[in-house]
C-alpha positions as CSV (number, residue, x, y, z in Angstrom):
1,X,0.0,0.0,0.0
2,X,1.0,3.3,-1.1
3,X,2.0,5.9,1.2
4,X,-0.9,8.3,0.0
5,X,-3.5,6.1,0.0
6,X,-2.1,4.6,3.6
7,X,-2.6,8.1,5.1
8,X,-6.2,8.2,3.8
9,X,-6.7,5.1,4.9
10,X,-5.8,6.0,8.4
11,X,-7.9,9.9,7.9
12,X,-11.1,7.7,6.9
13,X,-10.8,5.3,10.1
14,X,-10.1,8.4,12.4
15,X,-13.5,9.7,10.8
16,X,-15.5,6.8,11.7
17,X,-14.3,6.2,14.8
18,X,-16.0,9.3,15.5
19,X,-18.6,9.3,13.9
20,X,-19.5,5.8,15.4
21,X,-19.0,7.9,19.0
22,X,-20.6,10.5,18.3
23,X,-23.6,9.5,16.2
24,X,-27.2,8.0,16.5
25,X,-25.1,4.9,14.1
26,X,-23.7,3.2,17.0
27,X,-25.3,0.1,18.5
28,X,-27.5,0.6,21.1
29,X,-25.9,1.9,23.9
30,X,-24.5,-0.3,26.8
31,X,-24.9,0.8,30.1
32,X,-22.4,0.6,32.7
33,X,-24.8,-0.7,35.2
34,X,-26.0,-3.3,33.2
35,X,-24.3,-6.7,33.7
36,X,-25.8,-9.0,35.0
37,X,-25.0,-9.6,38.7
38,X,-26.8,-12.7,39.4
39,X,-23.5,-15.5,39.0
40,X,-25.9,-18.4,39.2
41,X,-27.2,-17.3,35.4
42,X,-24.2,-17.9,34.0
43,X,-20.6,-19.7,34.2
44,X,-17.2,-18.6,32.7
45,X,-16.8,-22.5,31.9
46,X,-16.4,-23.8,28.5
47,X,-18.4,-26.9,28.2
48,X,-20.8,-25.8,30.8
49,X,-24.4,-25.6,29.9
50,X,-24.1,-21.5,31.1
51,X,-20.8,-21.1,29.6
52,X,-19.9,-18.5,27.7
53,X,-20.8,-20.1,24.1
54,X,-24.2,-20.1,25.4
55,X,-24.8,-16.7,26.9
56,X,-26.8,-16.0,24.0
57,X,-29.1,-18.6,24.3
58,X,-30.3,-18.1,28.0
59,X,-32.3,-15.4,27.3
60,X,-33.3,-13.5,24.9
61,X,-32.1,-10.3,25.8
62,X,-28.6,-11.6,26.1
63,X,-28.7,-12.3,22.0
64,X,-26.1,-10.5,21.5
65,X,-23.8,-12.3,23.0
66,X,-24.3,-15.0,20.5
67,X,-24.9,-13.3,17.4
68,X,-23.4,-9.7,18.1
69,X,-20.7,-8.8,15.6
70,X,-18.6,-5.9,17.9
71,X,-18.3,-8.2,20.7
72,X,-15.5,-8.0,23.8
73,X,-12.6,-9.1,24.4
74,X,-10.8,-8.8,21.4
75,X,-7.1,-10.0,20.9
76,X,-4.8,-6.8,19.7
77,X,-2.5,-7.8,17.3
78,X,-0.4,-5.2,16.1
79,X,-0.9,-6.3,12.5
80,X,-4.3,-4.8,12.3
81,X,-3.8,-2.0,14.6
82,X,-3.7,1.7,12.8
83,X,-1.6,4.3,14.7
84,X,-3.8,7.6,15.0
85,X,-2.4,10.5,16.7
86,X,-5.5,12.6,16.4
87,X,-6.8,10.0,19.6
88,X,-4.6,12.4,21.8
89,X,-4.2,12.0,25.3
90,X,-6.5,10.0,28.1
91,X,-8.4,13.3,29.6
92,X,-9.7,11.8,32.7
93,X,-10.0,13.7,36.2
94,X,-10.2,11.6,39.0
95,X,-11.2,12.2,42.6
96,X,-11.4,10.2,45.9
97,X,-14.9,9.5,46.7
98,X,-17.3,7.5,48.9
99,X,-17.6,3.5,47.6
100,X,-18.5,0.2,49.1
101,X,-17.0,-3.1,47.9
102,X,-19.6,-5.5,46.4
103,X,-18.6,-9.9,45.6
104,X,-21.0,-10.1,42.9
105,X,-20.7,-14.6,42.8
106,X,-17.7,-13.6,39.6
107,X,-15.6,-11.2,40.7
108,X,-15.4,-8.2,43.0
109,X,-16.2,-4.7,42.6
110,X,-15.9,-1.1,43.8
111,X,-18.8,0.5,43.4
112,X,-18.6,4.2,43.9
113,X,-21.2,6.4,45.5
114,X,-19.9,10.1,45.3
115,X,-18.2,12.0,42.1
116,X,-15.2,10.0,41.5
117,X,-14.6,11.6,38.2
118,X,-15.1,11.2,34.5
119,X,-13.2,10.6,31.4
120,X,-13.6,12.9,28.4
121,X,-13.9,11.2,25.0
122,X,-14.5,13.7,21.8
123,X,-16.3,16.0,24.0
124,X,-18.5,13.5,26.1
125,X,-17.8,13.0,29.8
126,X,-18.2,9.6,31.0
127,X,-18.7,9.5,34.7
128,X,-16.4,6.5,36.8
129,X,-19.0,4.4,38.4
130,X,-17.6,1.4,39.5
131,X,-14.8,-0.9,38.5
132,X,-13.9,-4.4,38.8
133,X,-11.0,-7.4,38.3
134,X,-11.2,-10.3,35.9
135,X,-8.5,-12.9,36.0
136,X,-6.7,-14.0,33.4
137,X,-6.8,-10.8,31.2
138,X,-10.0,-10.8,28.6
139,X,-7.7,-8.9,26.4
140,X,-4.7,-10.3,24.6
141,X,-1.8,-8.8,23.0
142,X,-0.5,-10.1,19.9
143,X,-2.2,-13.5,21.5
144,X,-0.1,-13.2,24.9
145,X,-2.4,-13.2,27.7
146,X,-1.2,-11.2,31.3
147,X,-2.1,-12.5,34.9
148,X,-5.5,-10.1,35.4
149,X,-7.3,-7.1,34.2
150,X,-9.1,-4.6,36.0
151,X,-11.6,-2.5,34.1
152,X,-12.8,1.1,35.2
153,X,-16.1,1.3,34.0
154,X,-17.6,4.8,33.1
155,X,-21.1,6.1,32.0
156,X,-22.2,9.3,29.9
157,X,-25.5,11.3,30.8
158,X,-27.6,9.0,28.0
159,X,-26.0,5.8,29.3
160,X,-23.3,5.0,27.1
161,X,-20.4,3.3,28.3
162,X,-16.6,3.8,28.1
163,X,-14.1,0.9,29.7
164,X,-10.7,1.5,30.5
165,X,-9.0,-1.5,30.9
166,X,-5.8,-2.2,32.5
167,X,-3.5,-5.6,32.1
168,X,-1.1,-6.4,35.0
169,X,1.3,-9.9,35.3
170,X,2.6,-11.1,38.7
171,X,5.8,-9.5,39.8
172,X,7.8,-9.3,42.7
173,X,5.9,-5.5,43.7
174,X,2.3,-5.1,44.9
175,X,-0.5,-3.0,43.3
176,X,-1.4,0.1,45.4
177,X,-4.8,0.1,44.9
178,X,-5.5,-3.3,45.9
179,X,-3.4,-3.0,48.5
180,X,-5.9,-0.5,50.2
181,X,-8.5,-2.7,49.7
182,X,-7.2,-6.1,50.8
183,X,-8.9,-6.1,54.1
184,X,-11.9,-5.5,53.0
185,X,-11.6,-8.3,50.0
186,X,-11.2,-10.0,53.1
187,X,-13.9,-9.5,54.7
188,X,-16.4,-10.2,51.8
189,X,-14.5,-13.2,50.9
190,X,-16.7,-16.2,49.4
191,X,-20.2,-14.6,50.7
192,X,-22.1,-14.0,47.8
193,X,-24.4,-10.6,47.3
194,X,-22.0,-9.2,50.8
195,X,-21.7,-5.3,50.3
196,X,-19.3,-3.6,52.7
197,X,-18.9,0.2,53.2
198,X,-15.2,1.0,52.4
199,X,-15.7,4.3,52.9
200,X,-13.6,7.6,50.6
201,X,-11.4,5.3,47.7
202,X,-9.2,7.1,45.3
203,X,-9.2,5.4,41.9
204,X,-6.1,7.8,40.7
205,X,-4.5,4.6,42.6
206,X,-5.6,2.7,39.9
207,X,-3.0,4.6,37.6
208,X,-5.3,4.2,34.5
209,X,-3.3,7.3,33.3
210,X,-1.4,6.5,29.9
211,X,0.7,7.7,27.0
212,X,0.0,5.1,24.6
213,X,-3.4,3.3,24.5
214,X,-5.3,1.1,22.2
215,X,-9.2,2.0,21.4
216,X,-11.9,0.2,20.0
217,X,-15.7,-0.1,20.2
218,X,-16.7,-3.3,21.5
219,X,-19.2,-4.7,24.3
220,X,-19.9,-5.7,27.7
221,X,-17.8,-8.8,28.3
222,X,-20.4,-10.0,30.3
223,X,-23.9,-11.2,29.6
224,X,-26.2,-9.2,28.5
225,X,-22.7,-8.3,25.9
226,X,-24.5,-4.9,25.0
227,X,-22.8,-3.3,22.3
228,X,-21.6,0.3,21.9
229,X,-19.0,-0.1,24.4
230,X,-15.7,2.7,23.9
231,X,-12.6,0.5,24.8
232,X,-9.4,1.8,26.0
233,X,-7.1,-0.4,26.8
234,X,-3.7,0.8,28.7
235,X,-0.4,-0.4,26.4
236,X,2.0,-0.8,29.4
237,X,1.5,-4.0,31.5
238,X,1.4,-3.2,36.0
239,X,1.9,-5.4,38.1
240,X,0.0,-7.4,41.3
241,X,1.7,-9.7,43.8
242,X,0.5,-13.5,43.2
243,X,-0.6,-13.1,46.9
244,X,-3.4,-10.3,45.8
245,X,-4.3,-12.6,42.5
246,X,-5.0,-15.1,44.9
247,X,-7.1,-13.3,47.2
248,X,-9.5,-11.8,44.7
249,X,-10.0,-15.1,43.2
250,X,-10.7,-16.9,46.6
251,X,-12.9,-14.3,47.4
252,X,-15.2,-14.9,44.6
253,X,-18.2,-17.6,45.6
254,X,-17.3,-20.0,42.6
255,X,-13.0,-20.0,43.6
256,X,-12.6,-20.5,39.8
257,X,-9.9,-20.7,38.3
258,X,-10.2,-17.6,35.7
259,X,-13.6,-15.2,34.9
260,X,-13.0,-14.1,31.8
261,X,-14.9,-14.6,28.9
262,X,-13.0,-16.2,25.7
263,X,-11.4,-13.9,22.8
264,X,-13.9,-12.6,20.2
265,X,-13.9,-12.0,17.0
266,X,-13.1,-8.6,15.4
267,X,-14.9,-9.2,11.9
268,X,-13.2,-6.1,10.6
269,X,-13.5,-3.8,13.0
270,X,-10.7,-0.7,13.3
271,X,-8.6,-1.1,16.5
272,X,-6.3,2.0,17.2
273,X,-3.3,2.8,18.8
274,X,-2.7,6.5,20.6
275,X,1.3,7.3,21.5
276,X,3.0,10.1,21.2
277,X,5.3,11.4,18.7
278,X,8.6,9.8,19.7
279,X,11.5,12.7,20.5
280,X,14.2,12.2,17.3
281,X,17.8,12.3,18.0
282,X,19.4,15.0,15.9
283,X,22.0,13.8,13.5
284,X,25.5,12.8,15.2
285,X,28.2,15.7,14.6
286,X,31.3,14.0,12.2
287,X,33.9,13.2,14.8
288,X,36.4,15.7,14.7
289,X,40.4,14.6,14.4
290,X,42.3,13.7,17.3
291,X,46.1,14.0,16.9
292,X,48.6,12.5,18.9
293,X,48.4,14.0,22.7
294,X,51.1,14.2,24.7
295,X,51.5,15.5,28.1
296,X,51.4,19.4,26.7
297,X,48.4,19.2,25.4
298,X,46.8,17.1,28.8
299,X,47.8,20.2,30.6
300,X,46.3,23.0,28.1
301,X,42.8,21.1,28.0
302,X,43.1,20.8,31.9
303,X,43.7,24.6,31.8
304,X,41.2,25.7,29.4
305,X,38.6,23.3,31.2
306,X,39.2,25.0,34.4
307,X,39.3,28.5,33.3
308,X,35.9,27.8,31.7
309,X,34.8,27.3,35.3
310,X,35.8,30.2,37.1
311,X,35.7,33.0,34.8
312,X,32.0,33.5,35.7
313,X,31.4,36.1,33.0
314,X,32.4,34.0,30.1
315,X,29.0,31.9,30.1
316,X,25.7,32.8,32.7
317,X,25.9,30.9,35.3
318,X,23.2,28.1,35.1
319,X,21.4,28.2,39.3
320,X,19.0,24.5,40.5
321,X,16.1,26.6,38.9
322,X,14.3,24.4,36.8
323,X,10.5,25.3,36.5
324,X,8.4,23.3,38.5
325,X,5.3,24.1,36.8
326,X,5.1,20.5,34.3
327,X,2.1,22.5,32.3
328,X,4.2,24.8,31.5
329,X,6.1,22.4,29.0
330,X,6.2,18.9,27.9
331,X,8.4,16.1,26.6
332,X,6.5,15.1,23.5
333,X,7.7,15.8,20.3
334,X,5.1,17.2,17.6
335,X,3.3,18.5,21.0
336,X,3.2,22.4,21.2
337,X,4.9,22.3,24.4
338,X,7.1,19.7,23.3
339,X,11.2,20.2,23.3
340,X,11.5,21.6,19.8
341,X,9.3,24.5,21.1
342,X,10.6,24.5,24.6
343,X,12.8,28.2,23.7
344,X,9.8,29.7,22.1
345,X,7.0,29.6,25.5
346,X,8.9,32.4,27.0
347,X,11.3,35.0,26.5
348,X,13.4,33.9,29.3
349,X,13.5,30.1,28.1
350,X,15.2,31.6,24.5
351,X,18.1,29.7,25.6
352,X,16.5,26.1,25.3
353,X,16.3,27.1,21.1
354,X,19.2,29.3,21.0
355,X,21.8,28.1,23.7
356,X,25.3,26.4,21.7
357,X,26.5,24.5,25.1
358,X,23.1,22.8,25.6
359,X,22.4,19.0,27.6
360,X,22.3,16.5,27.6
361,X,24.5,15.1,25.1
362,X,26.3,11.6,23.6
363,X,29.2,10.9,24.8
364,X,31.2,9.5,22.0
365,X,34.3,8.0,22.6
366,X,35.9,9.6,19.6
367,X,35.0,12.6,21.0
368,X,36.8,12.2,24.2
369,X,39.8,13.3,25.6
370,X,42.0,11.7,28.4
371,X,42.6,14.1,31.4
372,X,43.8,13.0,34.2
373,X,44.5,16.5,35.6
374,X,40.8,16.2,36.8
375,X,41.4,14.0,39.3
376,X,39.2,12.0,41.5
377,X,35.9,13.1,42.3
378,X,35.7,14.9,45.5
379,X,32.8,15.0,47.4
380,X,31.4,14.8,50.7
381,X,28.4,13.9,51.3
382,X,26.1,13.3,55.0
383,X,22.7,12.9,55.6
384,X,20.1,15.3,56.0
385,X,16.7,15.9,56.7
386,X,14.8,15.9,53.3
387,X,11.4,15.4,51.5
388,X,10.3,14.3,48.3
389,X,8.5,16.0,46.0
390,X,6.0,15.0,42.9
391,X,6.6,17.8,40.1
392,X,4.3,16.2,37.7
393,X,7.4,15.6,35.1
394,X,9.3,14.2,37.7
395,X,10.0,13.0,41.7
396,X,12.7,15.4,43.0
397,X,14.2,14.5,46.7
398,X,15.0,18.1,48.0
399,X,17.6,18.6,50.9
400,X,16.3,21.1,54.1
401,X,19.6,20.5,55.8
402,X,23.5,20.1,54.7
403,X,23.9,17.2,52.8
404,X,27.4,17.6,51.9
405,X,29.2,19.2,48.9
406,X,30.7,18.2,45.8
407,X,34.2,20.5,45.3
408,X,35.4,21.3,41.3
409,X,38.6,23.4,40.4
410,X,38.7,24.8,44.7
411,X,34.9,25.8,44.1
412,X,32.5,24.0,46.7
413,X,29.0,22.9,45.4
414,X,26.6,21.9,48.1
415,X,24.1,19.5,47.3
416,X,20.2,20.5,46.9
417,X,18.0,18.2,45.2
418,X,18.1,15.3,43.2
419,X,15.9,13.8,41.0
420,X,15.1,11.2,38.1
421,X,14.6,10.7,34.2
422,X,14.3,7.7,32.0
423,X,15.3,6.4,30.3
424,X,18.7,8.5,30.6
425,X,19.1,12.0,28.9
426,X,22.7,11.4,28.2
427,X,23.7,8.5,26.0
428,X,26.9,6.8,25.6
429,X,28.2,6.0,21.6
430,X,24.7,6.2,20.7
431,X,23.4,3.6,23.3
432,X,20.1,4.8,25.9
433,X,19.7,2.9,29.4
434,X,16.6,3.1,31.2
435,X,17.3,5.5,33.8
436,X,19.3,8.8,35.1
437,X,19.7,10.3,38.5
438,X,20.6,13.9,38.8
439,X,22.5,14.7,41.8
440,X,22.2,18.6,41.9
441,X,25.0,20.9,43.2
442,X,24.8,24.8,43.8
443,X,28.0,26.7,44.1
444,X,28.1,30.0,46.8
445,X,26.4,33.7,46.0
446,X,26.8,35.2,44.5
447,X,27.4,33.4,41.3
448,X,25.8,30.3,42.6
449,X,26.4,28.2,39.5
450,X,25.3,24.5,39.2
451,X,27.4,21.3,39.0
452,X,25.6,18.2,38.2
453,X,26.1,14.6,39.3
454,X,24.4,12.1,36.5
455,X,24.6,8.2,37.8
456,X,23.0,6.1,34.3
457,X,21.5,3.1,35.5
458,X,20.0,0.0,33.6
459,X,17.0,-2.9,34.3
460,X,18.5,-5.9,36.1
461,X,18.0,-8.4,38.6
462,X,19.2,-6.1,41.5
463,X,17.6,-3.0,43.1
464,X,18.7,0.5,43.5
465,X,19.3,0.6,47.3
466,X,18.4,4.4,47.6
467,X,15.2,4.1,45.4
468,X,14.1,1.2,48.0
469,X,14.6,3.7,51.0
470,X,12.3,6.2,49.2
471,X,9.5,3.4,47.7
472,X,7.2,4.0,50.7
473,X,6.9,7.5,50.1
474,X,7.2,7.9,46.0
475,X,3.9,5.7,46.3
476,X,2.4,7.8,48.8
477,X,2.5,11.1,46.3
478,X,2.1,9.1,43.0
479,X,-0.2,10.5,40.8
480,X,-0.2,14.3,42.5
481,X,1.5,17.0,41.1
482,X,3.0,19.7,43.8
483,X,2.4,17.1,46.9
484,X,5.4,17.2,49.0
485,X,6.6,14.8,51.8
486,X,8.5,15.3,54.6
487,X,10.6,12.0,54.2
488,X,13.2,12.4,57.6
489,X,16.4,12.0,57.1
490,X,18.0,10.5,53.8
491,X,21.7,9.7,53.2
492,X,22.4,10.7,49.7
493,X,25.7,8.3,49.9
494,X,23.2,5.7,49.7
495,X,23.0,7.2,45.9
496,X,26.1,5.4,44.8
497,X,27.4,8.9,43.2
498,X,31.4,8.5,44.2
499,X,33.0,6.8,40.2
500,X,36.7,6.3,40.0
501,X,36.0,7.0,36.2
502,X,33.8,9.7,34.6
503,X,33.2,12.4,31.9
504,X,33.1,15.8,32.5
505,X,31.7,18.4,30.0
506,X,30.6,22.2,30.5
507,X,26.6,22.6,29.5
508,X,23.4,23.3,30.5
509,X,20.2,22.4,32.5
510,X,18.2,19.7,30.7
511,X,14.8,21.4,31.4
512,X,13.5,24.9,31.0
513,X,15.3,27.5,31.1
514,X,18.1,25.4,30.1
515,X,20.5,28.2,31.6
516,X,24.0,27.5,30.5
517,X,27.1,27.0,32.7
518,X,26.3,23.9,34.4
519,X,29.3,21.6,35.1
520,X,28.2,18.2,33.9
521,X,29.8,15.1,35.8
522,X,28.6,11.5,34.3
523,X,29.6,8.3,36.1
524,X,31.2,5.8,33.9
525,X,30.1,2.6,35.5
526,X,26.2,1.8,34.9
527,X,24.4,1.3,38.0
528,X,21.4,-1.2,38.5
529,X,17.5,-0.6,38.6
530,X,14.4,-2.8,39.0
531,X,12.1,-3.1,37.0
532,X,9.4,-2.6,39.5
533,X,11.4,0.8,40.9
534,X,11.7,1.9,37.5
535,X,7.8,1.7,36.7
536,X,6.9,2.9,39.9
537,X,9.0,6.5,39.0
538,X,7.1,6.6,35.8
539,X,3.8,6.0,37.3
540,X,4.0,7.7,40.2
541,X,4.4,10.9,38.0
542,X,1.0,12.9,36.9
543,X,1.4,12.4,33.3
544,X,2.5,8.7,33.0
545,X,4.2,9.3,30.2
546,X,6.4,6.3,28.3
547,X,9.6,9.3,28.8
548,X,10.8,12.2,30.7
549,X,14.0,12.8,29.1
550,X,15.1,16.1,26.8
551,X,16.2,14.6,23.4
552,X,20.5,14.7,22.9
553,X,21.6,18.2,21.7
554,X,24.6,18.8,19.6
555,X,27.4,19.3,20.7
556,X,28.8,22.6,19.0
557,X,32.8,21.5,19.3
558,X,32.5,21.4,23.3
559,X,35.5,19.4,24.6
560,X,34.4,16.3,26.6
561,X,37.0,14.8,28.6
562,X,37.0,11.9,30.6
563,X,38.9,10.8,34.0
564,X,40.3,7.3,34.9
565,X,43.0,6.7,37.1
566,X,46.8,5.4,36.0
567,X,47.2,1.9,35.2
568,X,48.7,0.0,38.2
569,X,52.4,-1.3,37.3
570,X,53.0,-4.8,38.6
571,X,56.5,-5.4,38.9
């Protein structure tokens, strides 16, 4: 297929999809109220004479779920799924509101009693009213089925119904969310019809926030299978202890082993993917020609990088002042706040555009020079009383107390802040890990220029001692922007920043204003993440998003130069 006639293809799906939401041409409208709750009408076991290929026969209102042809759950293989932009972001506001917990025979639900929120599709509110867990997942990806889905079920004024539907496996980490509601699972555990109080729940712990989303229209995945269901389906994958898989499916009066209704067919239907643009990395400089060095020239580049430190009028000095405010910008390319616009929002932000020493960059070998002059890395660091901070683009750990300083060519640089991207903003030959910590320096007044420590870190089997400390309270302000912590006291040595070998290059901050003059320290050695502390970083966040990392800027003929110590002689 042509590309011409593949973007019309793609206009014309976009066009239906909303007219099919938006029109009287949609099948009649499934409410969100309206499966049924009575277990005993039907099974989830094939074979059975109420199992789910007979739905359709027990009565006639539940026709559909024999002869419908937009039926739930679907299998999403990325061989029919269309990529369309226009979708744009999940616009859902959330609340905590009143809810009691019901064991409807099949699976348990939360039924909510207060405003808990709605979702916004093309201009229709759809109002949270309840959700629920099925076990396996009703929704396959590329025919892989995940460990359980829980579906937040939503309701406009006339009664149609959006799903949003999230797929989690069994991992070592526990979902918040259920969590909160364990004891009460408990308590309605294998009593049939039993409705419990569970007083104010807050479904933004059900992180149903997402970059990239599938959507299709579908039904009710239980009888009566009322079509005209809007399905959004989150694209990354949580996870749930096996001990909280275990509970909800004990709980349930049958103890089966799943509740979820076989695969579906999609007899042509469009099924979309939403993600954002992805950030492209501008085109590598040519390496530049590196002669012979001997110790002359060591010393002139040790010089010259030193100079470039304490002649304070030669660049601005860059101070920890990174905006806070995450609507104010945005790491999405093609998105108006995105990075390629970031030096056009405000006058004062001309620099993010317009700067020639901007960060974060690659740090090519070729590129690199040998200087030993630098020395070890000299800092002291103690611990401090601290708290943590959710800035909506990223969780920042901000120092109250001394917490020790970092020292650079005689000029000391306490530590302020530190904070998180991923995967990393600086890349090494080409090559992205997952993660980056910032460790954040500020020199004295009144210059009070910035020296940054990055530590790159990649997905292993280990976990990042200093992210476990802080776990407890990154979940407690997941999911809401400006709440701050007080977290006690927090050893930042704990952050592994101290490296034997390491890169040093003069540049900038890596969000707005992206004031120039920061000295830039990367850690050679690649540290080790979880997977579940890496996710939890990313979610925790109020946008969700798949990134939080400033594309790599060019270099502009900086110098990089890199520290290891002398070879040992053996003798």
């Amino acid at each position: 297929m042509g590309s011409a006639a593949r973007h019309l293809r793609l206009a014309v799906a976009a066009l239906l999809a909303a007219a099919l939401l938006l029109s009287g041409a949609a099948p009649a409208a499934a409410r969100a109220q309206e499966e049924t709750e009575h277990e005993e009408e039907f099974s989830y076991v094939r074979g059975d004479a109420h199992g789910p290929e007979h739905w359709g026969e027990i009565k006639s209102e539940w026709a559909a779920c024999g002869t419908g042809r937009m039926q739930s759950p679907i299998d999403l293989s990325h061989r029919r799924v269309s990529l369309v932009r226009s979708l744009g972001y999940l616009d859902h506001s959330y609340r905590p509101a009143e809810a009691s917990i019901v064991n409807r025979g099949h699976d348990i639900m939360v039924r909510f009693e207060g405003d808990a929120g709605s979702l916004v599709i093309n201009g229709t509110a759809y109002y949270l009213k309840q959700l629920h867990w099925h076990s396996p997942t009703e929704h396959t990806v590329d025919g892989q089925r995940y460990d359980m889905e829980l579906h937040l079920v939503h309701e406009s004024a006339t009664g149609k119904a959006a799903v949003i539907a999230i797929l989690y496996e069994i991992g070592a980490g526990h979902d918040a969310l259920l969590h909160q509601l364990e004891p009460f699972i408990r308590r309605i555990a294998d009593k049939r019809d039993r409705e419990e109080r569970v007083g104010v729940v807050d479904p933004r712990a059900a992180r149903g926030r997402a970059s990239v989303y599938y959507r299709y229209m579908g039904s009710l995945t239980a009888p009566p299978c009322t079509e005209g269901v809007i399905w959004t389906i989150v694209k990354r994958v949580r996870t749930v202890s096996r001990y909280q898989l275990e509970l909800l499916r004990e709980a349930v009066h049958d103890d089966m082993e799943k509740n979820a209704r076989p695969l579906q067919e999609v007899n042509n239907r469009d099924v979309s993917i939403f993600r954002p643009s992805p950030p492209q990395r501008p085109k590598a400089t040519p390496p530049r020609l590196r002669h012979s060095m001997g110790p002359a020239r060591h010393a002139v580049l040790a010089l010259l990088a030193a100079a470039a430190l304490l002649i304070s009028g030669a660049v601005p000095a860059a101070r920890a002042q990174e905006t806070e405010d995450e609507h104010e910008f945005s790491y999405v390319r093609g998105d108006e706040h995105g990075p390629e616009h970031w030096g056009q929002i405000k006058a004062e932000w001309a620099n993010c555009s317009a700067g020639r020493m901007q960060s974060p960059i690659d740090l090519r070998h070729e590129r690199v020079s040998l200087v030993r002059a630098l020395g070890y890395l000299n800092h002291s660091y103690r611990p401090a009383q601290a708290s943590i901070v959710n800035r909506g683009h990223d969780i920042m750990v901000r120092f109250e107390g001394d917490a020790g300083s970092l020292v650079v060519d005689g000029t000391t640089y306490y530590l302020r802040q530190l904070h998180w991207h991923s995967p990393t903003e600086h890349t090494v030959d080409g090559r992205s890990y997952d993660m980056e910590l910032h460790l954040v320096h500020q020199g004295p007044p009144p210059a009070n220029k910035t020296a940054v420590v990055g530590v790159l870190y990649e997905v292993g089997a280990g976990h990042d001692a200093f992210l476990h400390t802080m776990e407890p309270f990154i979940r407690r302000i997941s999911d809401r922007r400006d709440r701050e912590e007080p977290v006690g006291v927090v050893d930042p040595r704990a952050a592994r920043g101290r490296a034997s070998v390491y890169y040093r290059y003069m540049g900038s901050l890596t969000t707005p204003p992206c004031t120039e003059g920061v000295v830039w320290t990367i850690v050679k050695r690649v540290r080790t993440v979880s997977k579940y502390q890496l996710e939890l970083l990313r979610e925790a966040v109020h946008d969700d998003m798949e990134e939080n990392a400033r594309p790599v800027q060019e270099l502009n003929n900086r110098d990089i130069s890199i520290f290891r110590p002398k070879p040992q002689k053996h003798y």
